[in-house]
C-alpha angles and dihedrals in degrees: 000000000000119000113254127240117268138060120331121220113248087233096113099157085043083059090035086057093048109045081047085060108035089055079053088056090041096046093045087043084057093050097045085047094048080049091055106048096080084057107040128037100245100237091054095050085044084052092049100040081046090052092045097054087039078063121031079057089042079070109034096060095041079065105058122052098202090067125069133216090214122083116223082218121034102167087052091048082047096063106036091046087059096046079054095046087050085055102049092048090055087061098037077059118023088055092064089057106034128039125258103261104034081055093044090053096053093044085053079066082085098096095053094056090045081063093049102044091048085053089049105042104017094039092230112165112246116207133224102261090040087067094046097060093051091056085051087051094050087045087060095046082045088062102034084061102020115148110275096038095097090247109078097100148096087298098069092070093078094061083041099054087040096066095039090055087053103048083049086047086049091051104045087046092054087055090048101030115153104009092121140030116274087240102040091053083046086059089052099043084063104039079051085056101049097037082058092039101041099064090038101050082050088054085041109032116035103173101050093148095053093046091055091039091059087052110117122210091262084050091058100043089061087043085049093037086051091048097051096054100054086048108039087028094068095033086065091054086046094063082033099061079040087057094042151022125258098248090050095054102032090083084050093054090068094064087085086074089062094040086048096056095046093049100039083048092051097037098035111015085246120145130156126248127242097269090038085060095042092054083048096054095044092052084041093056102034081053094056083027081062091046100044089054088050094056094052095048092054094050086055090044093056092042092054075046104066097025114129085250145003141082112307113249119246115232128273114295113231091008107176131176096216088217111161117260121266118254 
């Protein structure tokens, strides 16, 4: 989720505390993805986590008066329902064919092309360093996949085109920021996903009933437990982004990278290897390296500002708030 125009509370541990927890929620929803799919066909547990959060904010905006079902922008909610949609397939996927934490690393490529597609389509002006730290980035991703590993494949398109989707999805979102609720556009974010999944799962799989019939009580508490984490994940960004700024929380995003390694180990065996970790580290440290540069542009931005004379400062180019791709 993207933070919402207006002011933002001066409440920033308050935000700290709720994007570490909400990587936590995101890392422990892959691995229980990556978990799952041995026991569900993807499209099917993508259908069910979709109809869960189409529902749970059904609800929740039936409830409270002050909130509406309609979008003031469908289109808008369309397309960036189905940028959202692209990126959650690539982890109902990828994960089946590349470990937590490796998949995790490439998808945190998300803020540099940010970068570069804000260079390409909005016209910002990059620096210097700024460039530099998307070719260190890229460098990460280079020797998390690099060929050898194991992962530089076909495979490692899905974290790839995940991140693509999502840096589109973070651009399109800066130029229409705040047309709609955060919850509305929530809502819609989830009825885009069914109205995709639900013909599909009926082309690809035909016998849907039976599937969910065979389910055991153990089955449905990972469906349940995966369900949970993409709604209520992405809710607690929501009230975090509400509690900070941006800048403050991006460096704190990364922080899904470490909680990724330490589950997939203790779930699956599967750590990465010393270059693996290196690439990982490098893509960890350009990332806060990014947000860290934007804070202090924008300070120097406020100060010019509010300075007795001068020209005012433009915003932040490639500003990105790292937050973690929807799934």
């Amino acid at each position: 989720m993207t933070q919402p125009r207006g002011d933002v509370s001066a409440r920033p541990l308050l935000g700290i505390a709720l994007m570490s927890l909400a990587t936590l929620i995101f890392a422990s929803m892959d691995t229980a993805i990556r978990a799952a799919g041995a026991l569900l066909p993807a499209l099917l547990l993508m259908g069910l986590r979709y109809a869960f959060q189409a529902v749970v904010m059904s609800v929740w905006i039936a409830a409270d008066q002050r909130l509406r079902f309609r979008p003031d922008h469908p289109r808008f909610q369309a397309v960036r329902g189905l940028l959202l949609l692209v990126t959650s397939s690539a982890s109902f996927f990828g994960l089946a064919y590349m470990p937590v934490a490796e998949f995790t690393a490439v998808v945190m490529l998300t803020p540099v092309l940010v970068t570069l597609l804000a260079a390409v389509t909005l016209k910002e002006r990059i620096s210097l360093a700024r460039w530099m730290l998307v070719v260190g980035s890229f460098g990460g991703a280079l020797l998390v996949l690099r060929p050898g590993s194991g992962l530089f494949g076909w495979a490692a398109l899905f974290p790839l085109c995940g991140a693509l989707a999502f840096a589109t999805f973070q651009i399109l979102t800066r130029r229409m920021a705040g047309l709609d609720h955060p919850l509305t556009t929530h809502l819609w974010t989830a009825v885009t996903g069914v109205a995709v999944i639900a013909p599909a799962l009926v082309w690809w799989v035909p016998d849907v009933p039976i599937t969910l019939a065979a389910l055991g009580a153990a089955q449905w508490a990972m469906v349940l437990f995966i369900a949970c984490c993409g709604t209520f994940g992405h809710l607690l960004l929501l009230v975090a982004y509400g509690a900070a700024s941006a800048g403050t929380l991006a460096p704190y995003a990364y922080g899904q990278i470490a909680w990724a390694v330490i589950l997939g180990g203790l779930v699956f065996a599967q750590w990465p290897d010393a270059w693996g970790s290196l690439g990982m580290a490098m893509i960890a440290a350009c990332g806060v390296a990014g947000a860290w540069m934007n804070l202090r542009q924008r300070a120097s931005s406020g100060n010019a500002a509010h300075a007795p004379s001068g020209p005012p400062s433009g915003p932040a180019p490639g500003a990105s708030s790292g937050s973690r791709p929807a799934s």
